[in-house]
ROMI-88309 format. One record per atom (N, C-alpha, C): x, y, z; residue in one letter. Coordinates in steps of 0.02 Angstrom, whole numbers, plus 50000, padded with zeros to 5 digits. Example, Ala and Ser with C-alpha at 12.3 -4.5 7.8 and 13.67 -1.06 7.14 Angstrom:
2
506604971650390A
506154977550390A
506604983550390A
506424988850354S
506844994750357S
506455000250394S
This chain:
354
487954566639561X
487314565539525X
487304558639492X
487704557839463X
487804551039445X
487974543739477X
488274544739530X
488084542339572X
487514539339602X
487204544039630X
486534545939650X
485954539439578X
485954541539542X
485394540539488X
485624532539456X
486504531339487X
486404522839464X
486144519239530X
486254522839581X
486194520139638X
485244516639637X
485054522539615X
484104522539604X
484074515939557X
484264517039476X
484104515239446X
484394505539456X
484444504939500X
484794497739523X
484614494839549X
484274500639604X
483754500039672X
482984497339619X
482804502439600X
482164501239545X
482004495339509X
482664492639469X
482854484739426X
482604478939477X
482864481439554X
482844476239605X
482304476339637X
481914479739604X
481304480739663X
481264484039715X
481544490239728X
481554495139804X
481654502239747X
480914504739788X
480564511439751X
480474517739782X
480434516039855X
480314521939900X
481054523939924X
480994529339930X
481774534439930X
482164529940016X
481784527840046X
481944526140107X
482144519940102X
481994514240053X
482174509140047X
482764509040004X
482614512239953X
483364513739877X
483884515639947X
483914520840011X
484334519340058X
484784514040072X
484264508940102X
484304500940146X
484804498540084X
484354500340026X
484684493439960X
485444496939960X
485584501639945X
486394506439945X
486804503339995X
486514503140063X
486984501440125X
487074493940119X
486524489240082X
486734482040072X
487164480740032X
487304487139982X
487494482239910X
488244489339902X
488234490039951X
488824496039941X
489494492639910X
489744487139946X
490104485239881X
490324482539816X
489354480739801X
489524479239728X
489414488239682X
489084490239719X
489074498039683X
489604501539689X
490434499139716X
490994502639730X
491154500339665X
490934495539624X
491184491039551X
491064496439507X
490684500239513X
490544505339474X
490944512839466X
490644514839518X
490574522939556X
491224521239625X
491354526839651X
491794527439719X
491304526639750X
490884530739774X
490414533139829X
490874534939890X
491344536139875X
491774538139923X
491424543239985X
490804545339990X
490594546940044X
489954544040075X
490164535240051X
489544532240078X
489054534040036X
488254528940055X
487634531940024X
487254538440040X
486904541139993X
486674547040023X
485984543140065X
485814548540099X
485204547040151X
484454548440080X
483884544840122X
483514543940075X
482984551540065X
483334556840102X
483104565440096X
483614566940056X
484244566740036X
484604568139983X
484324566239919X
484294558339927X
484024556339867X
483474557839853X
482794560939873X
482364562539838X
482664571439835X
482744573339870X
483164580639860X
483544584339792X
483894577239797X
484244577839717X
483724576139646X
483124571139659X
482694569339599X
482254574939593X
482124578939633X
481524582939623X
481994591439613X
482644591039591X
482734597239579X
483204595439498X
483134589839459X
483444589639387X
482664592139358X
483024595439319X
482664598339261X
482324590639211X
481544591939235X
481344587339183X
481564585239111X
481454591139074X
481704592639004X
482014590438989X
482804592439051X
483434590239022X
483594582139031X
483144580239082X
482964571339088X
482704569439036X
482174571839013X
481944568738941X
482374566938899X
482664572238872X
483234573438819X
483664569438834X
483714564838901X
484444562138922X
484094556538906X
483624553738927X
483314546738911X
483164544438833X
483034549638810X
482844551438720X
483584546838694X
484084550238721X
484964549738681X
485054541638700X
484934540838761X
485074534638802X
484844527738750X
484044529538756X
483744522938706X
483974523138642X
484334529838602X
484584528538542X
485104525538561X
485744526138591X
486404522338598X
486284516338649X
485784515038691X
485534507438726X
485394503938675X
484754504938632X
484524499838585X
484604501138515X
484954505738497X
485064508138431X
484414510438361X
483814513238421X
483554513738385X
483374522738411X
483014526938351X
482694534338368X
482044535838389X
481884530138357X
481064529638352X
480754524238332X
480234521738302X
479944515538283X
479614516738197X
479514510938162X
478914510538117X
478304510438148X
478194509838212X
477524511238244X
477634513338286X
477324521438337X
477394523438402X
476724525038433X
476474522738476X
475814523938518X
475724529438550X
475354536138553X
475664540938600X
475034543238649X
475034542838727X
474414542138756X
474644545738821X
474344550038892X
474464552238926X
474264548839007X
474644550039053X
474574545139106X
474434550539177X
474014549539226X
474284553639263X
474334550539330X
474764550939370X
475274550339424X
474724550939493X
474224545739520X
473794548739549X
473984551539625X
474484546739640X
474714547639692X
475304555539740X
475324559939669X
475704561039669X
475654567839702X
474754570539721X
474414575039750X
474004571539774X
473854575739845X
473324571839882X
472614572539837X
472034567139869X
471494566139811X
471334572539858X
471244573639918X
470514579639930X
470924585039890X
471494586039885X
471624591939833X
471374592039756X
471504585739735X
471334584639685X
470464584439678X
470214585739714X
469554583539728X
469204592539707X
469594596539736X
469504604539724X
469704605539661X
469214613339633X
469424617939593X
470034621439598X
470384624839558X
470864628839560X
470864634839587X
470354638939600X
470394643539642X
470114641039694X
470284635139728X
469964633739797X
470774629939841X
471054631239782X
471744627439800X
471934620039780X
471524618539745X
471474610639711X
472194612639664X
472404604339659X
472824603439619X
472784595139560X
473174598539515X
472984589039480X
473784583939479X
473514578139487X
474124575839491X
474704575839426X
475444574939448X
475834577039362X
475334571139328X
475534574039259X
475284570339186X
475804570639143X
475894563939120X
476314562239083X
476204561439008X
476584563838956X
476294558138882X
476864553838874X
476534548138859X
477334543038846X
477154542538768X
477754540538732X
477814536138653X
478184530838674X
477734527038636X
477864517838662X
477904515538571X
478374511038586X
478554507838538X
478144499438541X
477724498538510X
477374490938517X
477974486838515X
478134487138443X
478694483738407X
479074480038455X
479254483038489X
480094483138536X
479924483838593X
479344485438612X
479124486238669X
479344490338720X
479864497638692X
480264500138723X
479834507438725X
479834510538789X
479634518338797X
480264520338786X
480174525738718X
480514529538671X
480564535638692X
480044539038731X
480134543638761X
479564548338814X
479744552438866X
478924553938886X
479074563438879X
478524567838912X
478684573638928X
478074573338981X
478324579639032X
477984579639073X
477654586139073X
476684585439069X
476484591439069X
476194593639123X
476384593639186X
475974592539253X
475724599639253X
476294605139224X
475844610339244X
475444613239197X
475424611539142X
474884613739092X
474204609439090X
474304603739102X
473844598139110X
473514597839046X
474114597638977X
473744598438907X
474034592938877X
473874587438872X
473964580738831X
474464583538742X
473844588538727X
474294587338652X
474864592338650X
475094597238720X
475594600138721X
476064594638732X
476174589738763X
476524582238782X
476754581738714X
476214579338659X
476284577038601X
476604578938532X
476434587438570X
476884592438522X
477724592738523X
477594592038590X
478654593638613X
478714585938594X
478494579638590X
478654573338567X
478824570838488X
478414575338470X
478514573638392X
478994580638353X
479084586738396X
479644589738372X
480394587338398X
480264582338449X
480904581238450X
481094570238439X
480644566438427X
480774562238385X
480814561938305X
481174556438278X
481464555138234X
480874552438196X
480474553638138X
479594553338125X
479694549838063X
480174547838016X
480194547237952X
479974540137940X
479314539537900X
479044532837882X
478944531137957X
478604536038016X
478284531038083X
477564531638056X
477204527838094X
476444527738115X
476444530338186X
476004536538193X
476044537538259X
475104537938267X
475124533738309X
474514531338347X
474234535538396X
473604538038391X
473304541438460X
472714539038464X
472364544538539X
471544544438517X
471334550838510X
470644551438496X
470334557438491X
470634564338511X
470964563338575X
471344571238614X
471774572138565X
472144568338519X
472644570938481X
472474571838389X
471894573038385X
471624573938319X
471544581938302X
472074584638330X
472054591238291X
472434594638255X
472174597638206X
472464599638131X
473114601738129X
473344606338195X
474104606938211X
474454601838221X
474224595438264X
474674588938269X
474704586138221X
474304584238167X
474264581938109X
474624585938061X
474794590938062X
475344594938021X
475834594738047X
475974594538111X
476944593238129X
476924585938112X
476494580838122X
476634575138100X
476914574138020X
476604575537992X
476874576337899X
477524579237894X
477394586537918X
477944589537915X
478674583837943X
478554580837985X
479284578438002X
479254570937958X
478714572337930X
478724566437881X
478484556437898X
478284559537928X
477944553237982X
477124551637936X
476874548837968X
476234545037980X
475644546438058X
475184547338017X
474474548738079X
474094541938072X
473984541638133X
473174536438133X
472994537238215X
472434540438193X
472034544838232X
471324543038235X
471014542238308X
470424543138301X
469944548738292X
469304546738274X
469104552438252X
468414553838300X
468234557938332X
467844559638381X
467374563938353X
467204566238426X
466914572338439X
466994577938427X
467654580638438X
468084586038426X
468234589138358X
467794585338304X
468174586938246X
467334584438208X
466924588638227X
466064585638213X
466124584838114X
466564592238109X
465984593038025X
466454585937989X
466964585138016X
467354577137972X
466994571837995X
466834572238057X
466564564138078X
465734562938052X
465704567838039X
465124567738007X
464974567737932X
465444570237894X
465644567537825X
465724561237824X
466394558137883X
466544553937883X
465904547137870X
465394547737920X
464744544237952X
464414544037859X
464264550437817X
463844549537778X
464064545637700X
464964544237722X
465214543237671X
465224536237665X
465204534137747X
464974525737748X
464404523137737X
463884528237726X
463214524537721X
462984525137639X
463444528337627X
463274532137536X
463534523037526X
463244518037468X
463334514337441X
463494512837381X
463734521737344X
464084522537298X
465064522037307X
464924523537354X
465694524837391X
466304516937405X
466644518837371X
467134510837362X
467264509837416X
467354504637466X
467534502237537X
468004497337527X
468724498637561X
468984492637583X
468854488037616X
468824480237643X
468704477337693X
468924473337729X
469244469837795X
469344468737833X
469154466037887X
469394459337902X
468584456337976X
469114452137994X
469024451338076X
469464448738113X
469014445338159X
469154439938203X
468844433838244X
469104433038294X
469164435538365X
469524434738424X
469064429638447X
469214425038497X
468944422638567X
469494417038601X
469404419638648X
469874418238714X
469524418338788X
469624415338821X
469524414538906X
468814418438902X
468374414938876X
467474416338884X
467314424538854X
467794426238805X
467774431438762X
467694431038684X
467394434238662X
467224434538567X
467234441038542X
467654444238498X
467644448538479X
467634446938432X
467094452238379X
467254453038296X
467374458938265X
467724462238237X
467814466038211X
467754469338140X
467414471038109X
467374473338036X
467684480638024X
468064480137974X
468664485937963X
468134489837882X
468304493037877X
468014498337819X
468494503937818X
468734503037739X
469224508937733X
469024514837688X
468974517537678X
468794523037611X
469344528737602X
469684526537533X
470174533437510X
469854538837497X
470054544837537X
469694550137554X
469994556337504X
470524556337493X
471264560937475X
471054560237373X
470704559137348X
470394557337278X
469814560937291X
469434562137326X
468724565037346X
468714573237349X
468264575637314X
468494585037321X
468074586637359X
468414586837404X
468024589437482X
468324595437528X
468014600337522X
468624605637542X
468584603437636X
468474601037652X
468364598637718X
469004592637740X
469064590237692X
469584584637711X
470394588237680X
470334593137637X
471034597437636X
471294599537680X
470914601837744X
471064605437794X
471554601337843X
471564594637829X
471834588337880X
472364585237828X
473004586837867X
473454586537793X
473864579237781X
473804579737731X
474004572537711X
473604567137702X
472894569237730X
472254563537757X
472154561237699X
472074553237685X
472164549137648X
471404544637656X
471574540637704X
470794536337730X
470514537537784X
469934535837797X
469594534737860X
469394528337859X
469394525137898X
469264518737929X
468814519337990X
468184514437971X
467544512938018X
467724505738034X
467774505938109X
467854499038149X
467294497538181X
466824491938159X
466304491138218X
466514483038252X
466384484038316X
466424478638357X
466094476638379X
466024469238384X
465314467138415X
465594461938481X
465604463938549X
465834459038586X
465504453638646X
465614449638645X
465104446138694X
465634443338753X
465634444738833X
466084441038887X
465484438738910X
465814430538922X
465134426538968X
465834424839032X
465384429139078X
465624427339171X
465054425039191X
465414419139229X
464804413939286X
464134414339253X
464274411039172X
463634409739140X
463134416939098X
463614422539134X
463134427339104X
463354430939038X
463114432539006X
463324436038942X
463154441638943X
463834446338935X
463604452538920X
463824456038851X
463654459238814X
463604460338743X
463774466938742X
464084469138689X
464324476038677X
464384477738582X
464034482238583X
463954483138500X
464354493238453X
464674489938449X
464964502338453X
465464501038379X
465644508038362X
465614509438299X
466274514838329X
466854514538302X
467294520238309X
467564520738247X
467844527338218X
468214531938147X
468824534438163X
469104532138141X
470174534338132X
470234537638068X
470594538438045X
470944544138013X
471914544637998X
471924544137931X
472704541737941X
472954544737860X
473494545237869X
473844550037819X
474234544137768X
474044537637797X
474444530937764X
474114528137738X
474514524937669X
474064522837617X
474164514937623X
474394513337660X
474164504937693X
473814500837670X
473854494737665X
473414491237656X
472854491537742X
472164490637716X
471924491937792X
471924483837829X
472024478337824X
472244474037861X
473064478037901X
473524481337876X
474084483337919X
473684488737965X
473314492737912X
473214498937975X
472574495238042X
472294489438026X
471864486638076X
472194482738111X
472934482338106X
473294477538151X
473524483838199X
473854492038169X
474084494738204X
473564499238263X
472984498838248X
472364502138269X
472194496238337X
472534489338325X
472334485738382X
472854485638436X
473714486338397X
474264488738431X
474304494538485X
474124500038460X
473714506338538X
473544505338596X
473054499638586X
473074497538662X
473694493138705X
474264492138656X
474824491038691X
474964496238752X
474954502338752X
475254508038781X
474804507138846X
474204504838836X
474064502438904X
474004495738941X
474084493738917X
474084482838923X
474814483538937X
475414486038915X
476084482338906X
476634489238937X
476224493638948X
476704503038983X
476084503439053X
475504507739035X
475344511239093X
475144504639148X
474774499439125X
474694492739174X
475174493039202X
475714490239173X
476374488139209X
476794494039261X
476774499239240X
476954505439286X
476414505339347X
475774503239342X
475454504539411X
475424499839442X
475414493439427X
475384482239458X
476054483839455X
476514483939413X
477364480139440X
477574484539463X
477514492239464X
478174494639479X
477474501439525X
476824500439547X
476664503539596X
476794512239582X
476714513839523X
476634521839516X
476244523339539X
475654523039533X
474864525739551X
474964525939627X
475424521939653X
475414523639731X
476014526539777X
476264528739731X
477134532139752X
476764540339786X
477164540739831X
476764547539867X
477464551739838X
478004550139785X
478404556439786X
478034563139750X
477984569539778X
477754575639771X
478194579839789X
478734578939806X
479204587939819X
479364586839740X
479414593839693X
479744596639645X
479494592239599X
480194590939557X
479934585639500X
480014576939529X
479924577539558X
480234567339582X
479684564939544X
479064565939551X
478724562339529X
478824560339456X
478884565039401X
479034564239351X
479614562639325X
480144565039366X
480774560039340X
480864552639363X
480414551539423X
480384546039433X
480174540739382X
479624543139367X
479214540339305X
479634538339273X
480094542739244X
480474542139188X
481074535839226X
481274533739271X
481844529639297X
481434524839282X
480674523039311X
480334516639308X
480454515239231X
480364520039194X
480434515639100X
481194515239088X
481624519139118X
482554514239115X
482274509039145X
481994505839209X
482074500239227X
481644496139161X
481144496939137X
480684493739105X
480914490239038X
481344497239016X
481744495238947X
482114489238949X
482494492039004X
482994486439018X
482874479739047X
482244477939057X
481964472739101X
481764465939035X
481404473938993X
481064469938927X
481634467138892X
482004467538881X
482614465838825X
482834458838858X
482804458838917X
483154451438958X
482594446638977X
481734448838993X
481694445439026X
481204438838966X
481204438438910X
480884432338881X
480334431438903X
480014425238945X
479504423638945X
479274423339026X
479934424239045X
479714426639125X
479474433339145X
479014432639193X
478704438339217X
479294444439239X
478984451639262X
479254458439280X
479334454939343X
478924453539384X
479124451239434X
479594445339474X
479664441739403X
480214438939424X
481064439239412X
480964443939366X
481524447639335X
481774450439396X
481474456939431X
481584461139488X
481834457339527X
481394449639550X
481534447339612X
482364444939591X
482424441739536X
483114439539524X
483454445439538X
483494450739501X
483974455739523X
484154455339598X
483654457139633X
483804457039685X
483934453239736X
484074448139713X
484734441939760X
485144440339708X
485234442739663X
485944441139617X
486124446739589X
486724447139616X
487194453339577X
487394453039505X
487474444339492X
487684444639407X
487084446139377X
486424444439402X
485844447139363X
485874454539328X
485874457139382X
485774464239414X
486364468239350X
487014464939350X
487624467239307X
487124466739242X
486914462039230X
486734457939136X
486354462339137X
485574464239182X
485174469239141X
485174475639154X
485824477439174X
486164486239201X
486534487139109X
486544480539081X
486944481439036X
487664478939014X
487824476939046X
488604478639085X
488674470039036X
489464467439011X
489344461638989X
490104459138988X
């Protein structure tokens, strides 16, 4: 088994993803991987190797990757963790996916990852392919990370009163958007910003870049002083914060304009310039994790589907990722990989090895 999974995870660093190629790369590089491991019975064929990925127990992969990034980078968790769900499109055919469930449709696995902005390291994922329930992901994530003094970041799917109580409980931090899902608050929320008796924090930020302008105006209001039997129910809830954005992209002369209003929710008593830095940090988990899993490392198009491959796979692409981020500075993923794969001392430095 071990064997097997450095063999992948080497193959992966170097750029070779399909079980048939992680093959080819084994039979090239068989004797720098004798530096390691025996392999004393040669490489396995590339039906072993997915054979063997799609019958480990997810769970117990999680839990192994969980231990790993604490003794790799010495950390449990973050002062900030992003937590958002991905799903694997490739990983069921679409006309299945295209059907209902009693017609024989299926959905592809779904993942939740926690991403660390900070460090830029995926801290950990779970895989809910067969429940296809985002905040079940989120639940087994935050009972089994290390929460004390984090900010944990979501959107709307994860604003419910049970997640927001294991969050406290382990002593952590929420900042949460606030939707649909949760009408009679967002709607307190809405009348508490327009009341002009009501103290407001404030906050305004100025983007523009490559024929882009964003502005942002932040509004905080301490909520947790207010006797509202409506906001007891959400524990720990402290502020709500109203972000409106006003954005303008001019392509080939044209301008197009965008004007919207979104409400978070957070158990942290922050200054709201930090909590409007960490509210812009979230979209790390997709700019800097799920991007990069589908452009560099081609998830969205991996056809593995026997058992679990798909999802433990997932989970090898963020060993490679972790380990890519820590070495590669200011050079691209893709050029990191390509080095690996014509240099073995590369390949040693970001395996770890020193």
């Amino acid at each position: 088994m071990a064997e097997v999974l450095f063999l992948v995870i080497s193959s992966v660093i170097s750029g070779y993803e399909e079980n048939r190629a992680i093959e080819d790369f084994g039979r090239m590089k068989l004797e720098w991987l004798r530096q390691y491991f025996p392999y004393q019975n040669g490489i396995p064929t590339h039906g072993t190797i997915g054979n063997i990925l799609s019958i480990i127990d997810t769970q117990y992969f999680e839990k192994a990757f969980q231990q790993w990034v604490k003794l790799a980078f010495g950390i449990e968790s973050s002062s900030l963790l992003h937590i958002d769900g991905k799903r694997i499109s490739g990983s069921v055919d679409k006309e299945l996916q295209d059907l209902s469930a009693d017609k024989g449709g299926k959905s592809a696995s779904l993942i939740v990852n926690a991403y660390a902005s900070d460090t830029k390291i995926v801290v950990a994922q779970a895989d809910v392919s067969q429940s296809g329930d985002e905040k079940e992901g989120a639940k087994r994530l935050i009972e089994q990370l290390h929460l004390k003094d984090t900010i944990i970041t979501g959107d709307g799917n994860y604003c419910t009163k049970d997640l927001l109580h294991r969050i406290r409980k382990k002593k952590g931090h929420y900042l949460i958007a606030l939707k649909g899902n949760q009408p009679i608050l967002k709607e307190l929320a809405e009348q508490l910003f327009d009341d002009v008796r009501v103290d407001k924090m404030l906050h305004y930020t100025n983007e523009q870049a490559h024929g882009r302008s964003e502005q942002r105006t932040y509004h905080a209001i301490r909520v947790d002083r207010l006797k509202h039997d409506k906001i007891k129910e959400y524990s720990g809830l402290c502020k709500i914060i109203r972000v409106h954005r006003q954005r303008e992209v001019v392509r080939k002369k044209q301008a197009k304009h965008s004007d919207t209003v979104h409400y978070y929710m957070t158990s942290s008593d922050k200054p709201v310039a930090d909590l409007a830095a960490a509210i812009r940090k979230h979209w790390q988990v997709e700019n800097n994790l799920h991007w990069v899993l589908d452009v560099e490392f081609k998830e969205d198009d991996s056809r593995k589907r026997i058992g679990n491959q798909a999802a433990n796979f997932s989970l090898i692409r963020k060993v490679a990722l972790n380990m890519i981020e820590q070495h590669r500075g200011e050079k691209s993923i893709k050029a990191m990989r390509m080095a690996c794969a014509l240099s073995d001392e590369k390949r040693h430095l970001i395996l770890g090895f020193t």
